[in-house]
Biotite code that builds the C-alpha atoms (Angstrom):
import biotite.structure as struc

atoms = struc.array([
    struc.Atom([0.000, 0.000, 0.000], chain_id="A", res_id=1, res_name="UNK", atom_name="CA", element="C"),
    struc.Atom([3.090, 2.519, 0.565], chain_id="A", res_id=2, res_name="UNK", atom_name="CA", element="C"),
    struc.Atom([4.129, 2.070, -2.960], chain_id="A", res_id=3, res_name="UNK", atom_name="CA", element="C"),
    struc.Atom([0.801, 2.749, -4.487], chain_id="A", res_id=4, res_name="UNK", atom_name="CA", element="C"),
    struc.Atom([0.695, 6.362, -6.172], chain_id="A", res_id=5, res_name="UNK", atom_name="CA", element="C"),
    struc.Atom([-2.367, 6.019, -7.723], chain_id="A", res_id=6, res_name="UNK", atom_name="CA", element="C"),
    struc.Atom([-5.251, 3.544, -9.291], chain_id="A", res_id=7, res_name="UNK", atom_name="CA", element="C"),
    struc.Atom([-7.192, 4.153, -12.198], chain_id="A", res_id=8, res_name="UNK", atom_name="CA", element="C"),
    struc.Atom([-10.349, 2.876, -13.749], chain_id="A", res_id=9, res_name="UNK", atom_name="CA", element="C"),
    struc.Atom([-9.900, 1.160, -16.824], chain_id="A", res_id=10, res_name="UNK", atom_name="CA", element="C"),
    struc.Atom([-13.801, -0.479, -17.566], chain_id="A", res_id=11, res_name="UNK", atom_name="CA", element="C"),
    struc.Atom([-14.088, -3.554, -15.339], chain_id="A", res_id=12, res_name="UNK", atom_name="CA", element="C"),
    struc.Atom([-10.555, -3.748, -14.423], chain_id="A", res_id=13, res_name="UNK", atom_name="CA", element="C"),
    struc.Atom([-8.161, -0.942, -12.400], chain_id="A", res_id=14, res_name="UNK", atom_name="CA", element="C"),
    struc.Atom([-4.488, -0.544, -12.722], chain_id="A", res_id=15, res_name="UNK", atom_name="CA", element="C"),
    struc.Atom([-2.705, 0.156, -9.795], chain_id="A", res_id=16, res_name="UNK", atom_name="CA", element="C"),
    struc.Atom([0.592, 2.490, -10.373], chain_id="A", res_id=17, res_name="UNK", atom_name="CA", element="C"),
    struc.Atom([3.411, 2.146, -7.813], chain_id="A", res_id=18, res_name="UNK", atom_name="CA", element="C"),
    struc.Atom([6.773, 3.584, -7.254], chain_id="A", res_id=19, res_name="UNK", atom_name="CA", element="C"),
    struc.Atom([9.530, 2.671, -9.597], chain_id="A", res_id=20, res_name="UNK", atom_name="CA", element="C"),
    struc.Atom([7.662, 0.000, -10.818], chain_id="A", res_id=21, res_name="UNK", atom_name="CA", element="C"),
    struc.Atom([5.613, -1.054, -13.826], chain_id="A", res_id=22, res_name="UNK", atom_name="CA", element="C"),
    struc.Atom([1.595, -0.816, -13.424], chain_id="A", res_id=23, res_name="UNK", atom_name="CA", element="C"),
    struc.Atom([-0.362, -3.709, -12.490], chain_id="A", res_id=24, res_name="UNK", atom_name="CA", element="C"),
    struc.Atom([-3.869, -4.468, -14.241], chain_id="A", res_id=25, res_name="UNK", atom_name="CA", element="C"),
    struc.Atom([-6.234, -5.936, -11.784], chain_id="A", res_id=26, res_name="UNK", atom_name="CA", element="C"),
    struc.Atom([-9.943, -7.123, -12.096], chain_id="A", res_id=27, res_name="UNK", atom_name="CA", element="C"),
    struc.Atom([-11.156, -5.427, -9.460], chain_id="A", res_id=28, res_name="UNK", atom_name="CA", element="C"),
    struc.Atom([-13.612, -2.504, -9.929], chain_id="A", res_id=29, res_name="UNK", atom_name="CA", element="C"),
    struc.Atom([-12.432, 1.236, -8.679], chain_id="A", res_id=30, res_name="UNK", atom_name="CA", element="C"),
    struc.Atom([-15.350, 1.227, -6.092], chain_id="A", res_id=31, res_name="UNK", atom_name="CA", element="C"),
    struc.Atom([-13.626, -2.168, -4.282], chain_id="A", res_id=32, res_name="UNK", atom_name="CA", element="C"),
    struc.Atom([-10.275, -0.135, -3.900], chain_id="A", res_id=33, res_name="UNK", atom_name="CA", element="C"),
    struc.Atom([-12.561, 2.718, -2.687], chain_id="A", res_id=34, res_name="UNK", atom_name="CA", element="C"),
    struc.Atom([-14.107, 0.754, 0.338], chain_id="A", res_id=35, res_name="UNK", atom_name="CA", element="C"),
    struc.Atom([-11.036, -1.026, 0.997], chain_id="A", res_id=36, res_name="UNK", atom_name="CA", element="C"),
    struc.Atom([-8.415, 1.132, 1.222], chain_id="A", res_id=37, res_name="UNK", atom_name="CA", element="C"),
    struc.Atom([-7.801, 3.367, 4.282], chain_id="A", res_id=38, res_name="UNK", atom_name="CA", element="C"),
    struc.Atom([-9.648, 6.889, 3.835], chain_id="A", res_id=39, res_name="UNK", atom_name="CA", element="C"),
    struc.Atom([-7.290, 9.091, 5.136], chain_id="A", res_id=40, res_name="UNK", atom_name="CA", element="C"),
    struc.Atom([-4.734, 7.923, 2.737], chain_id="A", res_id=41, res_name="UNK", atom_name="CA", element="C"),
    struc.Atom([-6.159, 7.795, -0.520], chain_id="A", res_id=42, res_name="UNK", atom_name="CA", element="C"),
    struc.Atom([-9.079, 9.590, -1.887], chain_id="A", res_id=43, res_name="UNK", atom_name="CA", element="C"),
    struc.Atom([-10.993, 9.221, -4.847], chain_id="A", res_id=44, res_name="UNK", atom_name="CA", element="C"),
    struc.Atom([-10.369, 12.576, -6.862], chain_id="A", res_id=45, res_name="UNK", atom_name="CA", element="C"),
    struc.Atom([-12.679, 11.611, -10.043], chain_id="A", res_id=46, res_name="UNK", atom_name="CA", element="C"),
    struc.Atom([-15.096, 9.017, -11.176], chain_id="A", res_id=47, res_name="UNK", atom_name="CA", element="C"),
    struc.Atom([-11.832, 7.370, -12.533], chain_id="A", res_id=48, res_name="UNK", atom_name="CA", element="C"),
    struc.Atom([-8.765, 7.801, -10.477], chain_id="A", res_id=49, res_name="UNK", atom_name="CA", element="C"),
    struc.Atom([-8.373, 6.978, -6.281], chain_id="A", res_id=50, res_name="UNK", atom_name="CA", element="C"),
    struc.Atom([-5.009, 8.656, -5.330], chain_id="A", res_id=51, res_name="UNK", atom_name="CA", element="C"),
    struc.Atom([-2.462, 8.016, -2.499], chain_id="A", res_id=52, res_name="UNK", atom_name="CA", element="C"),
    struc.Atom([-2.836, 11.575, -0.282], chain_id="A", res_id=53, res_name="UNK", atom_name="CA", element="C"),
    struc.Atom([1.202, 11.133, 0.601], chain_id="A", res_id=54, res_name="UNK", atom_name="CA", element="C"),
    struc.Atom([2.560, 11.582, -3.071], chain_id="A", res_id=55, res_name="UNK", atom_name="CA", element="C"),
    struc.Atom([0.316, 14.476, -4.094], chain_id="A", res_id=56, res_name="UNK", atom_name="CA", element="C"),
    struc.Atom([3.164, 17.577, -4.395], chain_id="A", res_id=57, res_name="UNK", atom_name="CA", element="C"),
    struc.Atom([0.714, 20.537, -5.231], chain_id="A", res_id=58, res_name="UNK", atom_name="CA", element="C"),
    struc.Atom([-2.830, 22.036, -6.179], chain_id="A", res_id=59, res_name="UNK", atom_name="CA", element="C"),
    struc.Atom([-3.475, 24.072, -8.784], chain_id="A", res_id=60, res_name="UNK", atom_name="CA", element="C"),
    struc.Atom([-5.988, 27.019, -8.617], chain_id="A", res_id=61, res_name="UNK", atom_name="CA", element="C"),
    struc.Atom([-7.508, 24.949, -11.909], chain_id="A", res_id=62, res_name="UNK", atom_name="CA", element="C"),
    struc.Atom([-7.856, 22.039, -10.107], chain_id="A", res_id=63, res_name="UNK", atom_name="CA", element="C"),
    struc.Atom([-5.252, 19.747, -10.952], chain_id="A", res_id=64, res_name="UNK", atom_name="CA", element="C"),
    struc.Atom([-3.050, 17.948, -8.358], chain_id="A", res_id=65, res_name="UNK", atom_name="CA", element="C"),
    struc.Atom([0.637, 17.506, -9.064], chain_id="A", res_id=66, res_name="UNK", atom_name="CA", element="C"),
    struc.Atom([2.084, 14.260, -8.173], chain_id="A", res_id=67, res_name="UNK", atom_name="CA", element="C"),
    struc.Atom([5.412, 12.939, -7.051], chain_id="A", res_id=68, res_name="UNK", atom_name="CA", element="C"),
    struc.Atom([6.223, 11.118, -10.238], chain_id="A", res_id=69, res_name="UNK", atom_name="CA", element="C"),
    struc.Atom([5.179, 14.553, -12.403], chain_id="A", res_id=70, res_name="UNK", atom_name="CA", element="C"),
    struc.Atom([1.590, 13.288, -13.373], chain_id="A", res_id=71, res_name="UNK", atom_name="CA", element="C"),
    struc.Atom([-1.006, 15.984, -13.591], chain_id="A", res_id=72, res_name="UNK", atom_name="CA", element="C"),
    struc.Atom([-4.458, 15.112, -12.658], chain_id="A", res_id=73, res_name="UNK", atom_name="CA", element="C"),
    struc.Atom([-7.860, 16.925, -12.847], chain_id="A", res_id=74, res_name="UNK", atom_name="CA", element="C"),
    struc.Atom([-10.300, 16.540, -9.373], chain_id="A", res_id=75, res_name="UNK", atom_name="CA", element="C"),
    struc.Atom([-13.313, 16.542, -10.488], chain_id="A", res_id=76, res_name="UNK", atom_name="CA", element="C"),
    struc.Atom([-15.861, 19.793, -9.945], chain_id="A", res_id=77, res_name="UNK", atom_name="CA", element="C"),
    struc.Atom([-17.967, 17.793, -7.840], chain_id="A", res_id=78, res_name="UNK", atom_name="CA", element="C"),
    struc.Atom([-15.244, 16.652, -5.185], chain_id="A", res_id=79, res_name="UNK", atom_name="CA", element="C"),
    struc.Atom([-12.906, 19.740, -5.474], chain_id="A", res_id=80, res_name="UNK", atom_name="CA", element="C"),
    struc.Atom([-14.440, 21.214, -2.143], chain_id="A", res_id=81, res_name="UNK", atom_name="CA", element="C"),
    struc.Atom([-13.966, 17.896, 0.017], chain_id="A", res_id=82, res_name="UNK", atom_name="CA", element="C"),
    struc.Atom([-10.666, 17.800, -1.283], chain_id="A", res_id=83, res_name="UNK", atom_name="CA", element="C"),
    struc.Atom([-9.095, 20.783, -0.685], chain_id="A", res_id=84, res_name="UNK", atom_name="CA", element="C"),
    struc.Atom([-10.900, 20.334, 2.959], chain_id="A", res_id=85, res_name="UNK", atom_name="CA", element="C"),
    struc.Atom([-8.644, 17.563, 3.315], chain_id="A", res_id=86, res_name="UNK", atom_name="CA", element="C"),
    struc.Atom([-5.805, 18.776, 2.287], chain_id="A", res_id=87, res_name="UNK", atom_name="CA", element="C"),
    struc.Atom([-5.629, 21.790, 4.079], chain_id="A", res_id=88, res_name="UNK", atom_name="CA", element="C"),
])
């Protein structure tokens, strides 16, 4: 779970990105990773991506969140004002 940056949806499957290693695809919907993993760590930013809350670097006033491995991600409209309540 440490090593996790991020998980994204990919139709009935998810693939789980880690640190300095290759992606894993696993078929597992987004929503199981959702109710599994510990909230205060990760968060679901967008109907597609769940993200680790210790590798996000920055916020942009456009909503995007910068994270430790340079990927750019939107948070959705919807969730932008739970977010940056729990980031702050």
């Amino acid at each position: 779970m440490d090593n996790i940056i991020r998980i994204e949806a990919s139709s009935n499957y998810s693939r789980v990105y880690f640190i300095n290693e290759y992606p894993l695809t696993v078929a597992k919907l987004l929503q199981w990773f959702e109710n599994n993993l510990p909230g205060k760590s990760f968060y679901r930013i967008h109907k597609g991506h769940i993200v680790n809350m210790r590798f996000i670097e920055s916020l942009s006033d456009g909503n995007k969140i910068l994270l430790a491995n340079g990927e750019q991600l939107q948070v959705s409209k919807r969730k932008k004002t739970a977010f940056r309540k729990m980031i702050a």
